[in-house]
Steps between C-alpha positions, in 0.01 A plus 500: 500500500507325812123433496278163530209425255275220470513515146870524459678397839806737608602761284884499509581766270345725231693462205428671106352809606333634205508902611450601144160356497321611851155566480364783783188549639383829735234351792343724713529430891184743532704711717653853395701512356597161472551174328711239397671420166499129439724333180462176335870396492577179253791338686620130501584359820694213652249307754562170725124367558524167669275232414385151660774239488801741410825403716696772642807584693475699869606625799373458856331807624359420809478126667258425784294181612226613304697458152710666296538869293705430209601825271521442097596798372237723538248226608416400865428133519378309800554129601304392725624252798254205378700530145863525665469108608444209305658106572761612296635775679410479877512934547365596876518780637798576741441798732796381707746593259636800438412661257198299496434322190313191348720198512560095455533292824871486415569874431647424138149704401487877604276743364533830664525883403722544222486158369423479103221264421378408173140449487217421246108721534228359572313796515503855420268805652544807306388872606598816370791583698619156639484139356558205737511120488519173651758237400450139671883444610847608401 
């Protein structure tokens, strides 16, 4: 639980433990005496691996002039400031405000810390304790 995989995304939660059926194995650490018992443990598990194109709901982490750090769930995603503007939506950056945020000329627009954003991936970069991603604008 509460791990990152390539293969499988986040691990949630570890579900259907099967203890009945563990399989043990003694391994020698060449030290004495020593050594470490490892199990094979069958277990299902509820995951959340996002993929290219998926749309998701978030929440502002952290908003500076270099983009933004949106949270979804247990993934990081960043939006970067060339994807917060388009013709359609006029976002600049607004230092002057307070708290400073992203904004339209007319201030209708704010996106700031705490604001909940939904988003679709463009990308994804997976590791084994951390996945992160890039969305092109809220």
């Amino acid at each position: 639980e509460n791990t990152c995989t390539e293969r499988w995304g986040f691990v949630i939660k570890a579900v259907n433990v099967d203890m009945e059926r563990l399989e043990g194995k003694l391994n020698p650490t060449g030290m004495h005496p020593g050594g470490t018992a490892v199990f094979s443990v069958p277990y299902d598990a509820i995951v959340f691996k996002p993929f290219k194109g998926e749309v998701l709901n978030g929440v502002v982490k952290n908003c500076a002039a270099q983009g933004l750090f949106v949270q979804c769930g247990p993934l990081q995603v960043f939006i970067a400031k060339s994807n917060l503007s388009d013709a359609n939506n006029q976002l600049v950056w607004n230092a002057d405000e307070a708290p400073p945020c992203w904004a339209s000329d007319d201030l209708k627009t704010k996106i700031q810390d705490g604001s909940h954003l939904k988003l679709r991936i463009i990308g994804v970069r997976m590791s084994n304790d951390i996945a992160n991603s890039v969305s092109p604008q809220p």
